[in-house]
Every structure is written in C-alpha cells, then in structure tokens.
VOVO-48964 format. One record per atom (N, C-alpha, C): x, y, z. Coordinates in pm, whole numbers, padded with zeros to 5 digits, always signed. Each point is the difference from the previous one (the first is absolute). Layout:
N
XYZ/...
This chain:
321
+10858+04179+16829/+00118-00027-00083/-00019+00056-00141/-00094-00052-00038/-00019+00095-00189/-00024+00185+00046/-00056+00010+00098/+00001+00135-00003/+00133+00091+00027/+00116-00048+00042/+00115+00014+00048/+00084+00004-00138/-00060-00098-00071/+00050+00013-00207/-00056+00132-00028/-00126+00005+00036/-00033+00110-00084/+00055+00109+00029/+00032+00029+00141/+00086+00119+00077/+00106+00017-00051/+00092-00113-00035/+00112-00022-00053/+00073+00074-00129/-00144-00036-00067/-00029+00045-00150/-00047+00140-00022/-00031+00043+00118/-00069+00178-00048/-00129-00027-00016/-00090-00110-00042/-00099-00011-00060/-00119+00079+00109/-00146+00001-00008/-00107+00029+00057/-00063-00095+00014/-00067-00051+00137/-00104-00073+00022/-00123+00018-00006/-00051-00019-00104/-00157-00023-00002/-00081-00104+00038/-00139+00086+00081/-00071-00113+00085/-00132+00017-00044/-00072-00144-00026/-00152+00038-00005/+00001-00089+00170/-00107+00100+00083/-00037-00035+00092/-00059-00130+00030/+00037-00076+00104/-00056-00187+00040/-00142+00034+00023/-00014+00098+00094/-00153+00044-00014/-00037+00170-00019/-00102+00055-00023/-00102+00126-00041/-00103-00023+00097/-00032-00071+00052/-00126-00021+00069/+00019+00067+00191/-00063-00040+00094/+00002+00083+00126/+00162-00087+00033/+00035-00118-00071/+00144+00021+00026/+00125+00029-00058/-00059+00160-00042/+00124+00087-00045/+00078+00005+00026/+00011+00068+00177/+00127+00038+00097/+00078-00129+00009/+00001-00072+00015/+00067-00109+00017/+00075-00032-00159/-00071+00048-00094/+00079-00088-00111/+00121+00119-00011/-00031+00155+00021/+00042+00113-00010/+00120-00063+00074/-00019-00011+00117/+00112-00007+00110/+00101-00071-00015/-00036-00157-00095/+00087-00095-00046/+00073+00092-00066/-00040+00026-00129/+00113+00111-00080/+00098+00099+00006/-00041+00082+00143/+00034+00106+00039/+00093-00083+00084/+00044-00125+00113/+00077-00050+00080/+00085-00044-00093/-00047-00054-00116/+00156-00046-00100/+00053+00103-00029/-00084+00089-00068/+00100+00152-00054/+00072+00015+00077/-00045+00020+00131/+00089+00087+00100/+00119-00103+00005/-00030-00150+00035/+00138-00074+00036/+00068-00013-00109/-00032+00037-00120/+00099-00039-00105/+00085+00125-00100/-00095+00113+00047/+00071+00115-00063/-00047+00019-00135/-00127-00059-00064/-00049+00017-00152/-00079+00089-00008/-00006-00001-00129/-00074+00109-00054/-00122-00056-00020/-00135+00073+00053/-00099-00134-00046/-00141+00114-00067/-00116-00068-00071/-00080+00041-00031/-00116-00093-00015/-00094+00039+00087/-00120-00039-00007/-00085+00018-00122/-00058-00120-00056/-00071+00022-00142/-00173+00033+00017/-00032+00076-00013/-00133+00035-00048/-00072-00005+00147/+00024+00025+00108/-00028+00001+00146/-00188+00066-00033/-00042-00056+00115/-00171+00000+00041/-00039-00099+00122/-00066+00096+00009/-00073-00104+00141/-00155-00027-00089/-00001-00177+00008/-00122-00048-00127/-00060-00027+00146/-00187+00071-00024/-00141-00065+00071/+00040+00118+00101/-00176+00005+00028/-00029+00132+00089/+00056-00045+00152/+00034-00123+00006/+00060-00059+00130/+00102+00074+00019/+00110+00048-00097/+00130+00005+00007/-00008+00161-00030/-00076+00049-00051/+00001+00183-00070/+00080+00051+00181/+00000-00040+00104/+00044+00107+00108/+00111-00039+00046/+00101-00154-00063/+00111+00027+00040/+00081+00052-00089/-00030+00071-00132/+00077+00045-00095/+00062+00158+00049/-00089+00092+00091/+00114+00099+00025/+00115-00075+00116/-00111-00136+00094/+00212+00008+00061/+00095-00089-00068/-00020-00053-00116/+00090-00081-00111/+00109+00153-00024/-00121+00083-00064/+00150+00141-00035/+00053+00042+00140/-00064+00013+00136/+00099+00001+00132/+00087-00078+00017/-00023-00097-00032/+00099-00111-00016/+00137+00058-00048/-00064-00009-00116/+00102+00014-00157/+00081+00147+00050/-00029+00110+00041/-00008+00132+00035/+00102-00053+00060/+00030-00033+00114/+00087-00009+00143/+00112-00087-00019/-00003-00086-00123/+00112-00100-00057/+00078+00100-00088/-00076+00037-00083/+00102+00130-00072/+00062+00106+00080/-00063+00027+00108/+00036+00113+00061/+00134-00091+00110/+00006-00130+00028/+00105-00060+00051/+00111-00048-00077/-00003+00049-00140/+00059-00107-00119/+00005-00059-00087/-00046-00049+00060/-00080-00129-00115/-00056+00096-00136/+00079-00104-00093/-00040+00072-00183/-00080-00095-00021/-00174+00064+00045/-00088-00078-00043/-00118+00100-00096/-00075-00031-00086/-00124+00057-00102/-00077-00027-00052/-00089+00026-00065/-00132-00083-00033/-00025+00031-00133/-00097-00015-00060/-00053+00040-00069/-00162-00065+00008/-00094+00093-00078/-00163-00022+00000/-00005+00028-00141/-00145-00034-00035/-00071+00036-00131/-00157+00077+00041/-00035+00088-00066/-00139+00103+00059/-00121-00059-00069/-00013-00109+00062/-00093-00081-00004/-00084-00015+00103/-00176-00062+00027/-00039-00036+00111/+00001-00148-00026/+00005-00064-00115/-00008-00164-00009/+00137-00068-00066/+00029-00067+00071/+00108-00128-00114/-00063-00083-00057/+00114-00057-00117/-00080-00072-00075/+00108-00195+00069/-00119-00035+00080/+00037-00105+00075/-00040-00178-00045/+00058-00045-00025/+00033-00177-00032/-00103-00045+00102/-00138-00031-00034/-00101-00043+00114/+00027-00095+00099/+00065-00053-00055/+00073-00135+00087/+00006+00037+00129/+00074+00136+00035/+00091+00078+00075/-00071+00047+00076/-00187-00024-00015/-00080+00012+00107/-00038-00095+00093/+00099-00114-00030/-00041-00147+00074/+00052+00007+00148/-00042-00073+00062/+00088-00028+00118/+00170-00044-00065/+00064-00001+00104/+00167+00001-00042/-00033-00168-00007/-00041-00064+00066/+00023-00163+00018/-00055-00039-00135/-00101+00079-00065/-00082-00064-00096/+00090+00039-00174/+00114+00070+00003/+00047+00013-00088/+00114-00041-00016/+00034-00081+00146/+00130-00056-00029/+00018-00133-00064/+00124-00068-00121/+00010-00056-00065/-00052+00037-00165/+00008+00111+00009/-00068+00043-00152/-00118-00033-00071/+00030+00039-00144/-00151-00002-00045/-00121-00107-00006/+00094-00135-00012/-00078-00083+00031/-00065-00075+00098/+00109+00007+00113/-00049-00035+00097/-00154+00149+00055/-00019+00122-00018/-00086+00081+00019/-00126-00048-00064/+00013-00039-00149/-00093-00043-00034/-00032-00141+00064/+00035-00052+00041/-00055-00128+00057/-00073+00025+00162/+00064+00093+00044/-00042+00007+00158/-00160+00074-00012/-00010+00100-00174/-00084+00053+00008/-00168-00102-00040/+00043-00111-00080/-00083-00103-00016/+00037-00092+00144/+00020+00014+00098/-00019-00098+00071/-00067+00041+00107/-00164-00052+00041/-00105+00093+00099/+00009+00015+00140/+00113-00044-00002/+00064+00049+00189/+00098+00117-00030/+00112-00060-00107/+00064+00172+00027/-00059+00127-00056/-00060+00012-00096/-00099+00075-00031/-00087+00021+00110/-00078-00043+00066/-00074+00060+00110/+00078+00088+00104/+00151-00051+00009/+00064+00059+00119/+00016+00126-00052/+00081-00023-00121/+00009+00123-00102/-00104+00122+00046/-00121-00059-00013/-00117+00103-00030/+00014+00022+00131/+00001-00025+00090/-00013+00023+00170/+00122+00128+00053/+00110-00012-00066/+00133+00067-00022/-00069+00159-00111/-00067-00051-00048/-00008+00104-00091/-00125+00119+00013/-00063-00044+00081/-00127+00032+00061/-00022+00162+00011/+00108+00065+00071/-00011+00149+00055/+00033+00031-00122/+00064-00012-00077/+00044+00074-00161/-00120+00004-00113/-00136-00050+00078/-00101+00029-00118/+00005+00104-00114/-00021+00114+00104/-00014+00109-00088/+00135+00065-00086/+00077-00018+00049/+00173+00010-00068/-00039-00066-00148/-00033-00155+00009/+00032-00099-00122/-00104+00074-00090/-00114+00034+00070/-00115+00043-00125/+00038+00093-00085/+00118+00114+00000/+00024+00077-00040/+00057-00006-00104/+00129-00118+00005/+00051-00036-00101/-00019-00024-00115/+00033+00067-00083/+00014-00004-00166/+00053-00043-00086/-00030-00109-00051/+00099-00088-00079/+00093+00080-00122/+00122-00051-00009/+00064+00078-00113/+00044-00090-00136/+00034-00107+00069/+00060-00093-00113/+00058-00101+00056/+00001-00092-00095/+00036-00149+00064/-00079-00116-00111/+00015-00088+00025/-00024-00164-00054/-00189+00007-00009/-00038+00075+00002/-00198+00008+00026/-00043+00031-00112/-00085-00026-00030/-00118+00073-00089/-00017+00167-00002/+00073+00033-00138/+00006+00165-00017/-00127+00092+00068/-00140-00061-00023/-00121+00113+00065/+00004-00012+00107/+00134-00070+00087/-00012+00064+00160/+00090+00066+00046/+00085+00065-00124/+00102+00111+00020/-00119+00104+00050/+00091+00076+00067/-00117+00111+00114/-00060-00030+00060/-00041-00137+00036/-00139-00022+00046/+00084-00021+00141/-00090+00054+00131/+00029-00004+00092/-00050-00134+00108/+00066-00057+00079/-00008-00107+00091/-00154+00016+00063/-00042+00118+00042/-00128+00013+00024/-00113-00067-00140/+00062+00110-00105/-00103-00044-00104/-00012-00171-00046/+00094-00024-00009/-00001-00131+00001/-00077-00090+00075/+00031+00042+00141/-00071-00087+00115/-00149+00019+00000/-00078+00140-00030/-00108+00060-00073/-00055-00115-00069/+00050-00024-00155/-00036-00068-00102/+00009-00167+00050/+00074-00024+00095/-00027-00180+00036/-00011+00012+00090/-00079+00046+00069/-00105-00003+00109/+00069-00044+00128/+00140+00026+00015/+00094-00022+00081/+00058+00126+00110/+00063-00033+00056/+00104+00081+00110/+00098+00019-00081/+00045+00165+00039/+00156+00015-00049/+00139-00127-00040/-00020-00008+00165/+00097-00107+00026/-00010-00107-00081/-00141-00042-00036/+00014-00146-00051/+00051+00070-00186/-00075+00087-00022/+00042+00057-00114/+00160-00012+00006/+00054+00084+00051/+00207-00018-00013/+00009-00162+00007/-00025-00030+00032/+00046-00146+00032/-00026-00083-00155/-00127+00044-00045/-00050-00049-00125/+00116+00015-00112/+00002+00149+00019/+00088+00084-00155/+00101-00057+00057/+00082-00055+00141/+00163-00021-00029/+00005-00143-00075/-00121-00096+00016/+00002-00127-00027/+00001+00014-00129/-00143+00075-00091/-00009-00015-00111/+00149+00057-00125/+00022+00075+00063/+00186+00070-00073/+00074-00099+00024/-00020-00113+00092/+00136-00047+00029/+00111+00090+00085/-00086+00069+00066/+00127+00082+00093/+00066+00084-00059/-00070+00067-00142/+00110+00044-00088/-00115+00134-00021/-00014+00119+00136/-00075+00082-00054/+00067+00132+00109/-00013+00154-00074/-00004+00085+00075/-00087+00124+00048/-00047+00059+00094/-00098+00092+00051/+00064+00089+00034/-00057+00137-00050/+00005+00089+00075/-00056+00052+00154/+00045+00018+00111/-00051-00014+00120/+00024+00143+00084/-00118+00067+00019/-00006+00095+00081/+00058+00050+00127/+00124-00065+00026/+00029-00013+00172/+00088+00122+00038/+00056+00066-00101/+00065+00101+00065/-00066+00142+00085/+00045+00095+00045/-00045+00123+00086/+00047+00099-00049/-00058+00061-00090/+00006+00130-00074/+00081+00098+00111/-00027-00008+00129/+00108+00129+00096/+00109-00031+00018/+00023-00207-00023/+00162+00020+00023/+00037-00005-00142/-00047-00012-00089/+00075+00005-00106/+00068+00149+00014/-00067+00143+00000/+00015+00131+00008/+00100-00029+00122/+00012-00085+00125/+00094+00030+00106/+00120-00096-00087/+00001-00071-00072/+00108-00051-00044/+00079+00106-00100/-00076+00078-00116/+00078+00041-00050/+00046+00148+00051/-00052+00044+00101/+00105+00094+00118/+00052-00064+00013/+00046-00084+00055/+00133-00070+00059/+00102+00028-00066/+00167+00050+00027/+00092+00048-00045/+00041-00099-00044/-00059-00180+00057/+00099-00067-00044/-00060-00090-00140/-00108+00108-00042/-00110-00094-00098/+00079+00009-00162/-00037-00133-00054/+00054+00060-00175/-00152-00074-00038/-00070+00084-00094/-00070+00017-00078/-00023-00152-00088/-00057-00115-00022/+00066-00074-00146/-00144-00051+00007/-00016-00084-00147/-00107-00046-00053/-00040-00129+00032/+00117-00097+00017/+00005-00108+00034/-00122-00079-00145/+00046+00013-00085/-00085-00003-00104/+00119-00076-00112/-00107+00002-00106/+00069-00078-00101/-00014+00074-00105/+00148-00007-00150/-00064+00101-00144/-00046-00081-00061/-00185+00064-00042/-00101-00011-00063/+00007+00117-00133/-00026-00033-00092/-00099+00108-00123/-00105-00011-00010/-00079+00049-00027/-00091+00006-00065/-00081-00088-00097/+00094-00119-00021/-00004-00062-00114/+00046-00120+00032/+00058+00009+00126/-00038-00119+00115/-00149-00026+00057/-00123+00063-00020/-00103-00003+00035/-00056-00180-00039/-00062-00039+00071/-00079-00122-00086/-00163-00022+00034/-00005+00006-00019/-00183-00025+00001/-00007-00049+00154/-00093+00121+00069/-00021-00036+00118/+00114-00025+00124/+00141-00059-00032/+00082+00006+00126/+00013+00164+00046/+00025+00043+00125/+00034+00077+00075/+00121-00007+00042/+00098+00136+00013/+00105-00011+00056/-00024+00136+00157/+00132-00024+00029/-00027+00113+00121/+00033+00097-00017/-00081+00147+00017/+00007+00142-00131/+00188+00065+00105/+00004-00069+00059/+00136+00019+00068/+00135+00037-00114/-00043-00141-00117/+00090+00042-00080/+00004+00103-00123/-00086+00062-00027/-00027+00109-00066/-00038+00118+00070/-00053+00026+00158/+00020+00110+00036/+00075+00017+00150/+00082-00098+00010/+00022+00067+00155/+00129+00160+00034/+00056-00004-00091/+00065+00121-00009/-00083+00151-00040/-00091+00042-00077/-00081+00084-00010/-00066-00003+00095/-00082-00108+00023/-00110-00028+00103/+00104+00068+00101/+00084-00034+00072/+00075+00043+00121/+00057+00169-00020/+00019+00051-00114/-00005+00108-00064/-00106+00108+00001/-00129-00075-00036/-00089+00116-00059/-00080-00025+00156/-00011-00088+00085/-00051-00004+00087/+00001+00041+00109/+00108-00075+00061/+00072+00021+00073/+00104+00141+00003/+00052+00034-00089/+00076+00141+00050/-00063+00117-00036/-00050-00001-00126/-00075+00117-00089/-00136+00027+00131/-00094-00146+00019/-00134+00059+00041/+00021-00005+00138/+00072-00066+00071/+00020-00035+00130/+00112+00037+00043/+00094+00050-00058/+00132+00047+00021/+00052-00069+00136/+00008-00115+00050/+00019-00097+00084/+00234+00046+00007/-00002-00036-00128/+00214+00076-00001/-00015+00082-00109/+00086+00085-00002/+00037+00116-00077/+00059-00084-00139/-00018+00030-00114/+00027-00012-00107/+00144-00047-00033/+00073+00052+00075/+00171+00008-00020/+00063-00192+00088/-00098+00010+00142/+00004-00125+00076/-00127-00136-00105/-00047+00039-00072/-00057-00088-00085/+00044-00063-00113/+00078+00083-00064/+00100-00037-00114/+00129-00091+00066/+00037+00038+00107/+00063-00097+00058/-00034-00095+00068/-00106-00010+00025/-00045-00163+00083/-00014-00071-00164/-00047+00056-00063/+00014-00098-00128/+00136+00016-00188/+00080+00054+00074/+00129-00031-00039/+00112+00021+00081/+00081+00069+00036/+00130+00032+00079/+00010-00105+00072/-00084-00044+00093/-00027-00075+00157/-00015-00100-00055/-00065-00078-00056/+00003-00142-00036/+00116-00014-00058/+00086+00061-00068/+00095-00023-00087/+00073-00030+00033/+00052+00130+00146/+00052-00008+00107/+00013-00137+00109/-00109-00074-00004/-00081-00112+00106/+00086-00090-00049/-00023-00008-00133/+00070-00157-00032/+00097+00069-00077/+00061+00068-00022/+00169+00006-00019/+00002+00014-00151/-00056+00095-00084/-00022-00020-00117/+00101+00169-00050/+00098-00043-00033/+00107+00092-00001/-00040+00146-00155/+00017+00132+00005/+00006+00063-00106/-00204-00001-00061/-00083-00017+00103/-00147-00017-00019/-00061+00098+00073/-00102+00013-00049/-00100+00103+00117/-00016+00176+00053/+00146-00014-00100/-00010+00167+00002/+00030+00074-00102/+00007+00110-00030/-00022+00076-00108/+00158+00085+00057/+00126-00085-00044/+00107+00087+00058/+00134-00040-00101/+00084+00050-00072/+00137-00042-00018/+00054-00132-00009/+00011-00090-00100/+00074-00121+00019/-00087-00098+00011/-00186+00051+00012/-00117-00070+00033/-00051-00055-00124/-00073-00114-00012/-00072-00043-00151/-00097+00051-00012/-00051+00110-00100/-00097+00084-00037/-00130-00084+00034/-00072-00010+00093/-00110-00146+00029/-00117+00147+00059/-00073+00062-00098/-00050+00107+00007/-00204+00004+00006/-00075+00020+00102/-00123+00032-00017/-00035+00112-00003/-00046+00051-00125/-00077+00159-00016/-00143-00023+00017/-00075+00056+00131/-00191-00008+00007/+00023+00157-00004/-00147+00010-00003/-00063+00119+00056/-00068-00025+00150/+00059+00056+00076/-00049+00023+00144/-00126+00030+00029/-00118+00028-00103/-00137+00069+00021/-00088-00104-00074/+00078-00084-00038/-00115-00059-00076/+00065-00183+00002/+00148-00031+00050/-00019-00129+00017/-00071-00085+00073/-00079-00127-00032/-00100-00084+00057/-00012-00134-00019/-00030-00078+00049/+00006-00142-00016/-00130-00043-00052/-00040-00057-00115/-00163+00006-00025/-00035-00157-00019/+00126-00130+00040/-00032-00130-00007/-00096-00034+00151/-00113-00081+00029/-00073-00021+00083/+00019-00203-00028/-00085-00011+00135/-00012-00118+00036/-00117-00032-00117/-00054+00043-00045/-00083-00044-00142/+00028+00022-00081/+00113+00067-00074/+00019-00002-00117/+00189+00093+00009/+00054-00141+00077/+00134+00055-00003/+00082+00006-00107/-00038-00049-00118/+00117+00039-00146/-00026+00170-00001/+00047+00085+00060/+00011+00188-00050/+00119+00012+00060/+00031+00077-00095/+00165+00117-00013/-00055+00129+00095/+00070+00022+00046/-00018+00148+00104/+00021+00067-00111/-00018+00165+00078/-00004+00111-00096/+00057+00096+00101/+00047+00107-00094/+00113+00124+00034/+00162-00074-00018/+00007-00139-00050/+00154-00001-00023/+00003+00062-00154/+00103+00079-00016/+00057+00028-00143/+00126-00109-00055/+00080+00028+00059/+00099-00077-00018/+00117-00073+00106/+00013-00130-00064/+00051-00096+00035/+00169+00006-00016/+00119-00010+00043/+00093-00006-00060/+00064-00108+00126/+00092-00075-00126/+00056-00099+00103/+00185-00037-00060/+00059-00007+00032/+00119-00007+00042/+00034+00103-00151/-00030+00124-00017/+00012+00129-00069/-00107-00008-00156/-00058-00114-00028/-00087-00013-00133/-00129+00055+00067/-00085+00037-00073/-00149+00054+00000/-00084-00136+00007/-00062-00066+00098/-00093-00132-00043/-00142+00043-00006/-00049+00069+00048/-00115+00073+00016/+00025+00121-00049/-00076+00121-00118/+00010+00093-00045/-00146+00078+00010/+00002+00120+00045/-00142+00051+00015/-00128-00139+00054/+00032-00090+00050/-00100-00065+00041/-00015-00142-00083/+00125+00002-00110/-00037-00075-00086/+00124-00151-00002/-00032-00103+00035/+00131-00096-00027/+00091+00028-00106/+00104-00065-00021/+00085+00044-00107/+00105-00153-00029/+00012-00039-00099/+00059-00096-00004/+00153-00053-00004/+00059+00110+00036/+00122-00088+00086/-00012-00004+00082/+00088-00087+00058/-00021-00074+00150/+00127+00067+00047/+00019+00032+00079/+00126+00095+00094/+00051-00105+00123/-00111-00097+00068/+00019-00028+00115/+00130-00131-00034/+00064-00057+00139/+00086-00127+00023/-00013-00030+00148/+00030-00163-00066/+00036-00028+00196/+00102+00042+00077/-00092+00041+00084/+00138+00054+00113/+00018-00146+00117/+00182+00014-00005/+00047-00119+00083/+00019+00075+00117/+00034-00055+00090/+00108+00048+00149/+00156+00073-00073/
C-alpha cells in the first residue's frame, strides 16, 4: 500500500537490503517481486554481499538483477569501492540478541547464559571479528584503530569475548571498520550497467578531525578513488560511462530534474580534474585527506573550489522534489 503512494507520486524507492549475508537472493527477490507487482521505480542502496560466506552469491544477485531489468522492472543499485564498511558492532550479534534495543543488548550481554549462547553463535566468525578496527564511538580515544584482535592480544582474551567487551564498555554506542567485502565483486559491480557509483559517506573537513576518532575515507575519497583507480589504472568503464554513473544516472534514479549534465537549461553543477593525476589519498589510518588532480569546483554556476583552493561563497541549496 505505501509503495502504490509512492508509484502514485513519481517518487523512487530506495532499499537498504533485510539481509547482505548468504541470504542475499532472497532479500533481492523480495524487492524485485514488489517492483515488478507495483510498477516502481526502485534502487538498491550501497548493495554487497558482507563475509567470505556470501562473496559467491554476489555475481547471481547481478543475474538476478540482470533478468528483472531485462523483463522490466526499473530496478538499480548503487556500491561504494571499498573492501570494508564501516559497521554498528551490534550488527554482528545474533538477530535474537539485538532485538529490543540498546538496552535490552546490554543486559543479555551481562547475563552468563545469553552471552555464552552468543559466543556459541559467534564462534565461526573468529577470524572476521579480529580484524575489525575500531573507528569511533562512546570508548576510550587510544582504541581508535586498535583492532578486535589487538585488543583481545592485550587482555589475554578471544576475539569474540573482546567484541562483546567493547560493545558493553561503549554502551552499544561504537563503530568498526570490517573487512568483509570481495574486491572482484566490487570491480563486477561497477561493470554492471545498472551500477551508480556513491560514497554513502558523510561531509567532513578537515577541521572536522578530532583527536584520534576515525571516519570512513569513503567520504573524502570515493569518487577519485573510483576515478583514479578504477578507470585511469584499471579502466574497468570508459571515462564517458564513469562520469555518468556518478552524475547523469543518479540524478536520473531519483528524479532530480535540470542536474547531472553539462547541457542547456541545466544548473552549471561543474567538476574540472585532471584525468592523469586524479587520486584518492584518505586511508583507513588517516582518513582526514583531500584528493588531488581536482582544480575546480563549480556548483550551481559560482566557482567553490578554485585551482584546488576553497573559496568562500557558498553556491550550494536544498534541493526539494
């Protein structure tokens, strides 16, 4: 019924997937059976198959996706060229153990039966959790970076009991960076005709930095990064299909009228790089950096970026429907 409003309305449906894990196809399929019965426009947000369990149903998620478009269905995705998200630890629990929210989690996690089951549930994911890298959250700043292994290292503990520790001691209020994605489907995602490019990130400066938190270098490089990487060194799409997975096509996706192209009647919303030298240089250790090879910035016809340099008017507004 609300999706039948949204049809109503012209609008686009956006979906973050029920699951990423080996039960992809199924969450895929939910989406793809409404599209089809309802006639919407829909878009999948930030699509991945998370844990080496799941890395082999991600080419038939795009068969999937492939054979719905090719029947109709206005369905699309988008990814970020990443191998890790930056994931709410919680979200590594069993589903039973996180339901009722934050407090009830913290309580099941002090109580030595569900906690044991917990750990019993959590068992095959050893080496997954060790990897994890704290970014920020409710903890003690010198364990920004510090990884679930290192931790478990220093208190003479198991991974597992380590996560379990840091969600208690935050109060449930912490996030990690987590290794689970597959570097080949990311490259098979952004072939996909039906891929748009996005950061799934947040705006940071420079001057947003604070002692020790970490953010995910997603939001300072995933457009270069997908640029200097991906097309320049890997030439994965042609230059011309790259500029449009990350303007025309999204613009296009959600209905964003007079955007995304460089044409007549269009709002001057302009990126000048150099093709030989743009790069993404923010990392998982030290993500406050500005890429390099942009010159200039221009946004609805003002200069905001000049030779590389901010500039202090502000050009941008909210855009409504």
């Amino acid at each position: 019924r609300l999706l039948k409003i949204v049809q109503k309305k012209n609008r686009v449906w956006t979906v973050h997937l029920r699951n990423e894990d080996r039960d992809i196809l199924p969450a895929l399929n939910e989406i793809v059976t409404l599209a089809r019965e309802v006639g919407i426009r829909s878009h999948i947000s930030h699509i991945k198959a998370l844990g080496k369990d799941a890395w082999g149903e991600f080419p038939k998620s795009l068969e999937m996706l492939n054979a719905a478009k090719e029947s109709g269905v206005n369905v699309n995705f988008d990814l970020y060229p990443y191998d890790r998200t930056a994931t709410v630890l919680y979200l590594l629990l069993p589903e039973w153990a996180t339901a009722g929210g934050r407090l009830e989690v913290l309580k099941r996690l002090g109580d030595r039966v569900a906690r044991k089951k917990i750990k019993e549930e959590l068992a095959g994911k050893a080496e997954e959790i060790s990897k994890i890298v704290l970014a920020y959250g409710d903890i003690d700043r010198t364990l920004f970076g510090k990884s679930i292994g290192d931790i478990a290292s220093n208190q003479k503990s198991s991974p597992i009991e380590a996560l379990l520790d840091v969600i208690i001691v935050s109060g449930d209020r912490v996030v990690g960076f987590m290794p689970s994605i597959d570097e080949a489907n990311i490259r098979r995602g952004i072939e996909s005709e039906m891929s748009i490019v996005a950061s799934d990130g947040a705006g940071y400066g420079i001057r947003d930095r604070k002692e020790g938190m970490l953010v995910h270098p997603r939001s300072f490089g995933a457009f270069p990064k997908f640029l200097g990487r991906y097309v320049r060194e890997s030439r994965l799409v042609s230059w011309e299909t790259a500029v449009r997975k990350i303007s025309s096509y999204p613009a296009e996706t959600i209905g964003m009228s007079k955007r995304g192209r460089i044409a007549k009647g269009y709002m001057a919303d302009i990126v000048i790089f150099d093709p030989k030298k743009i790069v993404d240089r923010a990392n998982f250790q030290d993500p406050f950096q500005y890429a390099e090879g942009i010159e200039y910035v221009i946004v609805n016809g003002g200069i905001a970026l000049r030779k590389g340099k901010f500039q202090k008017a502000r050009y941008g507004r909210v855009l409504h429907a």
